[in-house]
N, C-alpha and C positions, 0 to 999 in steps of 0.2 A: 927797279921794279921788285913788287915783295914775292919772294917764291912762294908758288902752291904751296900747302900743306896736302901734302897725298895722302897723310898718315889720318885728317880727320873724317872722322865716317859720315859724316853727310855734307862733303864735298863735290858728291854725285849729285845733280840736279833731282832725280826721281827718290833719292834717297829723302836730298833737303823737303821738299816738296810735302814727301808720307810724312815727314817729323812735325811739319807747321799742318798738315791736316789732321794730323793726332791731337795737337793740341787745339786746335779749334773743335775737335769731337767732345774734349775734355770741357773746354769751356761752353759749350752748347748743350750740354746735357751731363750739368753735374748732380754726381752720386751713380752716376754707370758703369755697372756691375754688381750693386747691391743687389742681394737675393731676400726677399724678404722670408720670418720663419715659415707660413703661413702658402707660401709659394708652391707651383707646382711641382716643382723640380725636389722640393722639401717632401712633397708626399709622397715622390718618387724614389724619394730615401736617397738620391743622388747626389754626391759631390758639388757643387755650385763651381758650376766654371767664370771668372768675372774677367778674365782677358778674354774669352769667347763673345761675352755680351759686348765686353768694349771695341771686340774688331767687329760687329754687326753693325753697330754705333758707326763706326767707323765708314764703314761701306756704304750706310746711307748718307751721312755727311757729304761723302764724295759725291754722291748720287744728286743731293742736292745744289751742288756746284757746277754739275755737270765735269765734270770730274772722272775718266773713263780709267778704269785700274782694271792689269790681268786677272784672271779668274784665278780665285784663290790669296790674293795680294792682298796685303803684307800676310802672311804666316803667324801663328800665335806667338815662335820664337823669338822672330824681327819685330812684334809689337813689344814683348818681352825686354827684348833690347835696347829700343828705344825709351820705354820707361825709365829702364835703370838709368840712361843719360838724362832724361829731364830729374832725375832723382839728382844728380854729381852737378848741375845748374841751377840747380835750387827751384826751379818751375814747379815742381814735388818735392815732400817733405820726406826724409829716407826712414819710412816707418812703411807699417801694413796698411794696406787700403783694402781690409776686408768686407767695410761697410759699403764701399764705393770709390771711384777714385772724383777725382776734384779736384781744379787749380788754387791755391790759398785757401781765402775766405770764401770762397767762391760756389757753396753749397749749394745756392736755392738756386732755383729758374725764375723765371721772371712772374709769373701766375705766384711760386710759392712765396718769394720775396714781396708781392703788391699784396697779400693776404698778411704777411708778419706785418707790413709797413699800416697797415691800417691796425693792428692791437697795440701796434706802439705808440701811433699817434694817440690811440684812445686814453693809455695809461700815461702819456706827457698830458696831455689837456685836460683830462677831466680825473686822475689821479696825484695829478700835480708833481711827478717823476720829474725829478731837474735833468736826472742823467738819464732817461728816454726821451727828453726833448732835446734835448743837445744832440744826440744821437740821430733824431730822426731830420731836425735841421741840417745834420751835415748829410744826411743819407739823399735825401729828397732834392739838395740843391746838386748833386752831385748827378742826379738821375730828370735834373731840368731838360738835358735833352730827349729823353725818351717819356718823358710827359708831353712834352711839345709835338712827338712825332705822334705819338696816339692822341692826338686836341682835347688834352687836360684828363682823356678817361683813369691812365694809368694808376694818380695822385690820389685820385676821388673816393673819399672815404666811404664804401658800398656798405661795412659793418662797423659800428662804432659802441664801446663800452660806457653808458652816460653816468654811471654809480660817480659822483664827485664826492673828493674827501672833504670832511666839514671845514677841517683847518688847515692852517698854511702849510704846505710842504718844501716848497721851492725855493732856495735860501736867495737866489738873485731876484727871486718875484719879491719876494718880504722888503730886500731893502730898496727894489724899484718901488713899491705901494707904500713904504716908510710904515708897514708891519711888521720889523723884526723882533722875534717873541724867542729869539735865544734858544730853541728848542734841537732836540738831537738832529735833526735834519738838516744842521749845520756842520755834523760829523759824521754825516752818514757815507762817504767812500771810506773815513776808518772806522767804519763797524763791518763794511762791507769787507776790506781787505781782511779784518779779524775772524771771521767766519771762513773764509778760507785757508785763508795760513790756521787753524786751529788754535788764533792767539785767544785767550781771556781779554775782558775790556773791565774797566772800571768805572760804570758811569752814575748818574746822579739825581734822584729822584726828590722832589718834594713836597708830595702827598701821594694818597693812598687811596682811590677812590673805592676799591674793593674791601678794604678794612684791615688785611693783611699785618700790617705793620711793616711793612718792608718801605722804610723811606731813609733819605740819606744815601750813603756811595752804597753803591751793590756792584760785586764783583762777580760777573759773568761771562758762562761763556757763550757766545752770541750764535745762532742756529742758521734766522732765515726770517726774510724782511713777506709780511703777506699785505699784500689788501685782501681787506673784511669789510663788505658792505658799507661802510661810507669812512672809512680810514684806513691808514697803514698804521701794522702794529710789527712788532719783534719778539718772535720766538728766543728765549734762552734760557741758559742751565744755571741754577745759583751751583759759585763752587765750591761752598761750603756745605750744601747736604742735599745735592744732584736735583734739584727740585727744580722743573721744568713750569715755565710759566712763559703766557704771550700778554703782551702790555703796548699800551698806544705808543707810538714815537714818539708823538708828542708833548707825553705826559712827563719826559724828558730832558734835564735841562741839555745848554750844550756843551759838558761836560763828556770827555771820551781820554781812556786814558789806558793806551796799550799796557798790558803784563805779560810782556816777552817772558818771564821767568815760569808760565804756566801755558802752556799747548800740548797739543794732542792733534794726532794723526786725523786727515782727513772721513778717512772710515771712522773714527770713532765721534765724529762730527755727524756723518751721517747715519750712523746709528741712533744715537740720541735724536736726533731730528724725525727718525721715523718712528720713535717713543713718542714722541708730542703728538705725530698726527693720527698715531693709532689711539691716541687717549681723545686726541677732536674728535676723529670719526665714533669712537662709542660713544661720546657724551654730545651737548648740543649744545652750540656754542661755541667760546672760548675759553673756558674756566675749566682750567685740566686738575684743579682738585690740587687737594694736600699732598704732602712728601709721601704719610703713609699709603694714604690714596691709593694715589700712582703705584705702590711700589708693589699693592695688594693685586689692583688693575694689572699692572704688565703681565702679571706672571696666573692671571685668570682666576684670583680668588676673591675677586669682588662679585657683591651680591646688585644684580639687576634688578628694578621693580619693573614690573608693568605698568606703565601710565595708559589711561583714558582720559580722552576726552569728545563729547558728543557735539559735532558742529551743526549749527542749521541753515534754514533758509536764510538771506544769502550767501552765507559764508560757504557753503557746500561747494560752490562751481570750483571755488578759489581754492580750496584745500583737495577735491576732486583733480583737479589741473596738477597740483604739485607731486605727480608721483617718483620723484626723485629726490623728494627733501629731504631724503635719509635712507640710505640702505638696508635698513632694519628695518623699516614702518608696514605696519596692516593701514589701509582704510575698506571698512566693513560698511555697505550700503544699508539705510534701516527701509523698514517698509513703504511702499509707496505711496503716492497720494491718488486716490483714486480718479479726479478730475485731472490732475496734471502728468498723473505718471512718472511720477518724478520723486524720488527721494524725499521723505519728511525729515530725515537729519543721517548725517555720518558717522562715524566715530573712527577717530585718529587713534592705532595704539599702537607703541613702541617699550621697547626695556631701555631702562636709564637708569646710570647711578646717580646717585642722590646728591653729588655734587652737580647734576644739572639742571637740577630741580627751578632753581630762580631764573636761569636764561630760557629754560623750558618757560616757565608761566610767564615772561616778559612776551613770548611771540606769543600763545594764548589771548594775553590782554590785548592784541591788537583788532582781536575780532569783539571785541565787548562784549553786550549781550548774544548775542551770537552764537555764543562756547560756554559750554558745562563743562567742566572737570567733574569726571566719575568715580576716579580712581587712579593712583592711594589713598585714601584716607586723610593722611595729614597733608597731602595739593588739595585735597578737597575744600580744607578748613583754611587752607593760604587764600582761595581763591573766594570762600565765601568772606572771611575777615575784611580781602581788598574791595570784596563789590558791596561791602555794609561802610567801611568809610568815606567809599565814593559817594554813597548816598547820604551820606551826612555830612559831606562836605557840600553839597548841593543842596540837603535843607539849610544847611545854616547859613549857606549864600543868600537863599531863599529869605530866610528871616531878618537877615540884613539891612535887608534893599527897602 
C-alpha cells in the first residue's frame, strides 16, 4: 500500500474540496476581480481588492452548489495560498492577474464568447478570412454540445457583418473553385507573423492603380491587415523613406520574402501604426498622402481646407443619418420647406487636406444630382468638369443610337 503523503496540503478532504471549488469559481466566472477604471471603488480613490471579489465569487459558487461553508471560510490568506499552488501546477500562469484572474484561454463567459462567435463567423464568410474560418470550425464543433443543450440557439448568428470582399481571399476556396489568382493571401500567416516579430517583408507588386510608381519588389515593413468596405488591404512603411501607405492584398503577387536582417521592436511597430490611423482619421479614405505630406501632417503643420457641400431632397435623410461619418464633420440644416417642414437641403462641412480631395468627391458622386459642392474652389471646378462629361458622354450616346 502507498503511504499517505501528510506533507501535501490538500490531503484534508475540506481542504481538497475549497481548492476544486476555487477552481470551478475561476472557470465560471472568468476575468473575476477586474476593477474596471470607471468603477466605484475607482471614485472612491480606493485600492481594488481582487482576491476579495474572488472570495465573494467564491461564496456564491458554493451557494449555488448548495455547498454549506463556516462563516468567514476560506480567508483572503488561504485563497492567497491556494492561488499560488494552482500557479506551481500550471492551472495559472505565474505572472499578475491584475486584470482578472482566469483558467488559460479561458477569458469569456459564454454570453461574451456567443457574441465574438458571431463576428467571426461574419468575417470567415463574408470577408473571406481562411484563418477565422478554420478558427470558428474548430470553435463551434467543439462547442456541438452546448448548442445541442440550448436547441441550436447558442450557434445562431443574431448579428452578422454582410460587407463581402469583391475578390478571392481564401487560398483553399481559390483552389477548391479552381480560382487561384497567386495573390498575397497565399502568404498571409508570413505577413502576419512579420508584423509582429517586427520583421521587414519583401513583396511584389505589378501595377499601380493609384499612379504612384511604386511597382516591382517593395520592401516593407508591414503594420496591420484591415477590412475597408468591400476588401482587405495592408497597412505599411516603405523602408526606404518611412512612407506609410495602405494597398489592396490583392493587388499583390504571392510573392513574400522575410528580411531577418531589418526589424524593430514591437513599440516601434506600433507607433507607426498609430501614424497611419491618425493620418486616416484626418483625411477620408485611404490615401495617406505623400512622404512629405505625412511628415508636414504628423507634426501639425499641414494646412486644412474647408470643404462644402450642399445635399438635397432625397439625399438629406441619408446624410442626416450618418452623424458618425467622421469626427470632424458639421451638418447645418438649410431653411424649411414650408408645406413639409422639412429641410430644403443640407450642407456637409468638414477640413481635409487636399490629399483627400479625390476619395472625398468619389463618395460625393455617389449621390449624383443630388450634391453641390460649394466649396473650395478648385472641388468646385473638379466636380462641375465631372458633371459636364457625364453629360456628353450621354449626348453622344444619344447621337449614336
Amino acid at each position: 500500500m502507498i503511504k499517505k503523503d501528510t506533507n501535501f496540503p490538500y490531503s484534508d478532504r475540506q481542504a481538497f474540496d475549497r481548492l476544486i471549488l476555487l477552481i470551478a469559481t475561476l472557470i465560471h466566472n472568468p476575468g473575476v476581480g477586474y476593477s474596471a477604471p470607471d468603477s466605484f471603488e475607482s471614485e472612491k480613490k480606493e485600492h481594488h481588492n481582487a482576491i476579495k471579489e474572488l472570495q465573494i465569487k467564491f461564496w456564491e459558487t458554493a451557494k449555488s452548489h448548495h455547498i454549506s461553508l463556516p462563516e468567514g471560510y476560506p480567508s483572503l490568506p488561504t485563497i492567497r495560498k491556494d492561488l499560488e499552488y494552482l500557479r506551481q501546477r500550471g492551472i495559472l500562469d505565474k505572472r499578475m492577474y491584475r486584470w482578472g484572474y482566469y483558467v488559460g484561454t479561458g477569458v469569456m463567459s459564454l454570453d461574451e464568447l456567443q457574441s465574438a462567435l458571431n463576428a467571426l463567423s461574419s468575417q470567415a464568410q463574408y470577408q473571406g478570412d481562411a484563418q477565422s474560418r478554420r478558427i470558428y470550425e474548430t470553435v463551434t464543433k467543439r462547442l456541438k454540445g452546448i448548442d445541442l443543450e440550448n436547441q441550436g440557439k447558442f450557434l445562431y448568428p443574431i448579428r452578422q457583418t454582410l460587407n463581402r470582399s469583391v475578390g478571392h481571399t481564401d487560398p483553399e476556396e481559390m483552389i477548391r473553385l479552381g480560382e487561384n489568382q497567386n495573390n498575397l493571401f497565399h502568404k498571409i500567416e508570413t505577413v502576419e507573423a512579420a508584423i509582429m516579430n517586427g520583421h521587414a517583408i519583401e513583396i511584389h507588386r505589378t501595377k499601380d492603380s493609384y499612379g504612384t510608381g511604386r511597382i516591382g519588389y517593395l520592401q516593407v515593413f508591414p503594420l496591420q491587415l484591415i477590412y475597408y468596405d468591400i476588401a482587405w488591404y495592408i497597412i505599411y512603411e516603405y523602408c526606404d523613406n518611412n512612407h506609410l501607405a495602405i494597398r489592396r492584398v490583392n493587388r499583390f503577387t504571392n510573392y513574400c520574402k522575410v528580411l531577418s536582417s531589418k526589424t524593430r521592436t514591437i513599440n516601434e511597430q506600433h507607433k507607426r501604426l498609430q501614424d497611419a490611423h491618425k493620418l486616416r482619421e484626418n483625411g477620408w479614405g485611404l490615401y495617406l498622402g505623400s512622404v512629405e505630406e505625412q511628415q508636414q501632417e504628423l507634426v501639425g503643420k499641414s494646412i486644412f481646407e474647408t470643404v462644402k457641400v450642399r445635399f438635397f431632397p432625397p439625399a438629406i435623410d441619408f446624410i442626416m443619418e450618418g452623424d458618425r461619418r467622421h469626427a470632424k464633420h458639421k451638418i447645418i440644416k438649410g431653411y424649411k420647406d414650408k408645406r413639409t417642414g422639412q429641410p430644403t437641403y443640407v450642407d456637409y462641412i468638414i477640413k481635409l487636406p487636399e490629399r483627400s480631395f479625390k476619395e472625398f468627391s468619389l463618395w460625393v458622386f455617389r449621390h449624383m444630382n443630388y450634391a453641390q459642392v460649394m466649396a473650395p474652389s478648385k472641388l468646385v471646378q473638379v466636380h462641375k468638369e465631372a458633371a459636364q462629361k457625364l453629360l456628353e458622354r450621354y449626348q453622344k450616346d444619344s447621337c449614336c443610337k
